[in-house]
C-alpha positions, 0 to 999 in steps of 0.5 A: 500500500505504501509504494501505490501511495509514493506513485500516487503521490509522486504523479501528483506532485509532477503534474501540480509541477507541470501544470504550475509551469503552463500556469506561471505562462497563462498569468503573469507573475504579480508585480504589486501594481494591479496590472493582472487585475487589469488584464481580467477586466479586459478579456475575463473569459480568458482568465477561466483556464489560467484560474482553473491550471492553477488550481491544478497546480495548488491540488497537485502540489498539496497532494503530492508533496508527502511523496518528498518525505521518503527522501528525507532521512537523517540529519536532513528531517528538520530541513525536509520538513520545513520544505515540505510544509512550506511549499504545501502552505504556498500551495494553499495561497495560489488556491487562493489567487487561483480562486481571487482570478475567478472572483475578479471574472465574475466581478468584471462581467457581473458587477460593472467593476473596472479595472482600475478599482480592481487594480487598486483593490489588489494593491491594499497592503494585506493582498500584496502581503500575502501573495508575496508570503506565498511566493517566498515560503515556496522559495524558501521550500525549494532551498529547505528541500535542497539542502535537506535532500544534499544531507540525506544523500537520497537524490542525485547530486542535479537534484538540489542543484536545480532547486537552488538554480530555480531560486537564483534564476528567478532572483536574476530574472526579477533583480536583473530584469533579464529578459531571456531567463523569463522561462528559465526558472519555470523549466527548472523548477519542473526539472527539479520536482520531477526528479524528486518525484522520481528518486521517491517512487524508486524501488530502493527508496525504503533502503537507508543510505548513509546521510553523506553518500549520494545517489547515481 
């Protein structure tokens, strides 16, 4: 039962990756200054499918992040954990975005809201507070995870690595303004969990390993 519930877990963790990547494609990233509420209100029939792959994405990601525990071992538990438990509370706040883009829709085609009100609803403090506590606690996951998987020596060397080049890709990409790494970091982080999902649903994965000796 254990190893149905690592494939299960782990084909959900993938698809939540992959269709987190189309999701991050179909809506832009928020900037703070209320241009995707802007966007909503021009073409709202659009944002339907955006809304409904990033709920995908938040139900892949809440469901299949426990398959990322049976990589966890030694003295990278408290660091797994900490990963595990932040990406799933991030996961929990793009439900909501993802929820917040339907609400607009219906506002914008229902309740005669223009863009610029919605814009400026999305620029009160505690709405860009939470979304930016969401993007950050599943930052700090994929660098929790990282580290935890380099100490449990469970993964191949690539594996942390392409967590910790996602973050750095997206901070050059944000800091930087670098035009062309826009689609680098997304293609790492997919890269990233599925190889996580697949070291998980391995057969050997229940064998214990020396916390200092890597795989492959």
């Amino acid at each position: 039962m254990r190893n149905e519930w690592l494939a299960v877990s782990a084909a959900a963790l993938v698809i939540g990756a992959t269709a987190l990547f189309f999701g991050s494609h179909l809506a832009p990233r928020p900037t703070g200054d209320g241009h995707i509420m802007r966007l909503v209100h021009e073409d709202p029939y659009a944002w339907t499918t955006s809304a409904v792959v990033l709920m995908v994405a938040s139900m892949g990601f809440l469901f299949g992040i426990s398959s990322l525990t049976s990589l966890i071992r030694g003295r990278g538990v408290v660091l797994g954990l900490v990963g595990v438990f932040t990406i799933a509370f991030a996961a929990v706040v793009l439900a909501g975005f993802a929820m917040q883009l339907v609400l607009m829709r219906g506002l914008s085609v229902e309740g005669g809201v223009t863009g610029e009100q919605m814009a400026a609803a999305m620029r009160d403090p505690l709405q860009q507070g939470m979304l930016k506590v969401g993007f950050g606690a599943f930052y700090v996951g994929e660098i929790a995870l990282a580290w935890a998987f380099v100490r449990s020596g469970t993964t191949p060397r690539w594996v942390p690595a392409l967590f910790l080049l996602h973050v750095l890709a997206v901070v050059v990409a944000v800091v930087g303004k670098v035009g062309f790494l826009e689609d680098l970091p997304s293609i790492l982080m997919v890269a990233a969990f599925v190889g996580a999902a697949i070291c998980a649903n391995r057969d050997d994965v229940s064998v214990q390993r020396s916390p200092r000796t890597p795989v492959g």
